[in-house]
N, C-alpha and C positions, 0 to 999 in steps of 0.2 A: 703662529705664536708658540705651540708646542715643538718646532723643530722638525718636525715629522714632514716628512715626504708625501704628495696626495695620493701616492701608493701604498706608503707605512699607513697614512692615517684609514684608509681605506679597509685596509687588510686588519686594522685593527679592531672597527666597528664591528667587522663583520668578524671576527673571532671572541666579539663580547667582552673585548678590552677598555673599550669605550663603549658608552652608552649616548649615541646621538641627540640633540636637543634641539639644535637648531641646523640649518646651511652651515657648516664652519665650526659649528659647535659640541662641543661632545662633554660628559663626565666622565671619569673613573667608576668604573664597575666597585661597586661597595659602599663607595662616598653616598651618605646620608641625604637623600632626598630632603629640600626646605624650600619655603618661600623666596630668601635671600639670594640661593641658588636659581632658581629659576629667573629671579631678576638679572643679575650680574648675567646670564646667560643670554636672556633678550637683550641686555645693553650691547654685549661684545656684538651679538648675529646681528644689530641693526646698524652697526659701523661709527666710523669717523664723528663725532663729534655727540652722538646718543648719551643721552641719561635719563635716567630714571626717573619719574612723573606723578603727576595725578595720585592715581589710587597708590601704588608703588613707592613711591616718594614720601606721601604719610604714614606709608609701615614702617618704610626704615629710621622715620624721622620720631618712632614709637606711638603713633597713635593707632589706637584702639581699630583694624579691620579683618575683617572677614578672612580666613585662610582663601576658599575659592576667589579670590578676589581675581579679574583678568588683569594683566600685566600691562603697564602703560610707560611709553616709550616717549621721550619728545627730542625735535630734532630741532636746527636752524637756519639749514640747508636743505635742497631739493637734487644734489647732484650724485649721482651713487648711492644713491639711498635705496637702501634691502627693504624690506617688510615682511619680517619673516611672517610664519602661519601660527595665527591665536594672538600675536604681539599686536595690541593698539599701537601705533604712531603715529604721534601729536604733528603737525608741522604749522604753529601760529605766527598768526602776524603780527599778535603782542609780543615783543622782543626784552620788554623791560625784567629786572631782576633774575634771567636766564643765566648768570655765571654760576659753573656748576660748582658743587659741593659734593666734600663725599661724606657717607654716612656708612658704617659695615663695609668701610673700604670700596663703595661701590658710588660710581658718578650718579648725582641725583641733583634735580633744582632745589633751591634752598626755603627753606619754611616757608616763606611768605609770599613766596612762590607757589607751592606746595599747594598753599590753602586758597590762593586767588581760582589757578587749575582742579580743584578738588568740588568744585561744587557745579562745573561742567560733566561731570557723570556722578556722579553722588551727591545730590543738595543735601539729600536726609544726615550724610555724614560729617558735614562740615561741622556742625553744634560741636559735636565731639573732638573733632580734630583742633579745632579752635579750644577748647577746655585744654585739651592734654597738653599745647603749646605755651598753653597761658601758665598750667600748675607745674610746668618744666622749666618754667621760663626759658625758652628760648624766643618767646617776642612780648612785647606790653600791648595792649587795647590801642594804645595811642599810634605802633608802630602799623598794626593794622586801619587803623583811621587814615594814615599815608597811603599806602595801599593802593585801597581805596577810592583814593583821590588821584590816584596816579593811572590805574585802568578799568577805572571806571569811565568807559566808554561807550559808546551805542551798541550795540554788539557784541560785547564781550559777557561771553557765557562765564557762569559761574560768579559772575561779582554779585547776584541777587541773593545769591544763597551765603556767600560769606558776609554780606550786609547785613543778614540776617541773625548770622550766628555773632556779628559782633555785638548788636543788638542784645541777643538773648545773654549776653555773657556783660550785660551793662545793667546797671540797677540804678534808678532814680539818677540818670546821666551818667552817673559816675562810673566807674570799674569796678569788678566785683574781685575783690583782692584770692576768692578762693569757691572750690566747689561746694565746701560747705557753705558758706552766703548765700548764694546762688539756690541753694536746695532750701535753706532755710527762708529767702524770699517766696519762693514756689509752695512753700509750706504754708506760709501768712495769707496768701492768696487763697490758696486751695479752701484751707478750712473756717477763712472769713472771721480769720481772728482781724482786731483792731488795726489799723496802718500804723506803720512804721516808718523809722525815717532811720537809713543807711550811714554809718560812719556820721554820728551826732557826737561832738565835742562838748562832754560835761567834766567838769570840776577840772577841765584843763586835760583828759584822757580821752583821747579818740575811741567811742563805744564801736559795734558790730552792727546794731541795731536798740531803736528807741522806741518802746511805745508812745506816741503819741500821747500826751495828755495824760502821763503817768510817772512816777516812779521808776518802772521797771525797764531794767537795760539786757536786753539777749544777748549772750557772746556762743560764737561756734566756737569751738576745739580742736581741732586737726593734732592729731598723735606725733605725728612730724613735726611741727612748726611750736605747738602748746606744750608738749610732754618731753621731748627728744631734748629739746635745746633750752639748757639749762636758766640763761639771762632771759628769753620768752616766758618760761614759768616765773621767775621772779616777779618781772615787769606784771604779770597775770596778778600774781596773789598780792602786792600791792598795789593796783589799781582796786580791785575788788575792795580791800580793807578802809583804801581810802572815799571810797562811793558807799558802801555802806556806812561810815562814820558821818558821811556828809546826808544820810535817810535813802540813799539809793538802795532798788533792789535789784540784785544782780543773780542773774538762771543762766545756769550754762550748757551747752549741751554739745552732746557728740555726732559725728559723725553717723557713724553708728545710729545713734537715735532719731535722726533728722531724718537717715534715708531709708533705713530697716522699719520703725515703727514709730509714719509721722503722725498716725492718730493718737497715738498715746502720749505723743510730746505738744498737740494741739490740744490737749487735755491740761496735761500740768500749766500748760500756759495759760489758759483758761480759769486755772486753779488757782495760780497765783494772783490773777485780775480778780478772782471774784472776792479772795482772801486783802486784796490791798483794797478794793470795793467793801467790804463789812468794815474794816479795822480805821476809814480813813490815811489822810497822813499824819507822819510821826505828828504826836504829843495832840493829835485832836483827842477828842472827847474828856 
């Protein structure tokens, strides 16, 4: 690929012009050591038809792993196949959704691929890799419910742990439109505040959460979606005005507060119930 003669490339290693990496593989002396590189570098040394996988595949596809992470190769053929040394190589008999993709210009399986392989050596990391896909959208809960249903098979590794993480990424059946939901469900749990019921339609506005048997409607906030984009806020401070006028009480909360300091925000919540508990509802007493 470099044009080089296996005497040039030879004479070259060994003069510290190249820096060898794999069988066939080399860098330029200088070129910044990364993750990415070391990928694209097990792709080419495993040959003919290789891409990038498993743990490898969720990095370039941005989710959230480990620098150490070992290098994961998958193939779909058995003929002339390299293995080089340190390089996992996948070779499955699930064939489905393998048309490669590239990502950082490097051939990799595609997301939901990605995440079916991803829980065959990392269950613990699916949750995550599923989140980061969901808040990037590049798939919906429902695309993963296909999935799913497509290889989930006897034997195929990894589908218990994506089952899992679909799961966790679903709230009261439904989908959970963001991390902050998600956190703020894990919240109401945790510190045994009252139940709630997820995306309850009052006065005609889809809420975030309802308490039960109250008044009061929790909305999260995300910076991106509530504050950056201007017709989001609007749509915001007029729902609000309109639930309040109607005796709704509307708490909002951040980010930030949900996941930095959930005692304090199971406190106001608390606060608020015990203040809508003394005062009744509107125009009692």
């Amino acid at each position: 690929m470099t044009g080089l003669s296996d005497q040039a490339w030879r004479r070259a290693i060994r003069n510290g012009m190249l820096v060898r990496m794999y069988p066939g593989v080399a860098r330029l002396v200088g070129t910044n050591e990364s993750i990415e590189q070391r990928i694209i570098a097990a792709v080419l040394a495993v040959g003919h038809g290789a891409m990038a996988s498993h743990r490898s595949s969720a990095f370039l596809w941005g989710a959230p792993r480990p620098a150490d992470d070992p290098i994961d190769v998958i193939v779909t053929h058995r003929e002339g196949l390299r293995s080089p040394p340190g390089v996992h190589v996948h070779r499955p008999r699930d064939t489905i959704h393998l048309s490669p993709q590239r990502q950082m210009n490097i051939r990799c399986t595609n997301v939901v691929r990605t995440l079916c392989d991803l829980g065959a050596v990392d269950p613990a990391g699916v949750v995550d890799a599923v989140g980061h896909a969901l808040g990037a959208r590049l798939l919906s809960l429902g695309t993963l419910e296909v999935a799913l249903h497509l290889h989930g098979r006897p034997g195929r590794h990894g589908i218990t742990a994506l089952r899992a993480a679909v799961d966790a990424w679903a709230i009261d059946t439904r989908p959970a439109d963001s991390l902050l939901e998600r956190a703020m469900h894990a919240l109401v749990t945790r510190y045994r505040l009252p139940p709630v019921e997820f995306h309850k339609v009052i006065e005609g506005w889809e809420v975030d959460f309802w308490v039960i048997g109250t008044p009061i409607v929790l909305e999260c906030d995300g910076w991106a979606t509530h504050g950056l984009q201007r017709d989001q806020f609007e749509r915001d401070r007029q729902r609000d005005a309109e639930l309040t006028a109607a005796g709704w009480i509307v708490v909002r909360f951040t980010y930030r507060a949900i996941t930095r300091t959930p005692a304090k925000t199971a406190e106001r919540i608390r606060s608020v119930l015990a203040r809508w508990q003394r005062l009744g509802p509107p125009g009692a007493g």
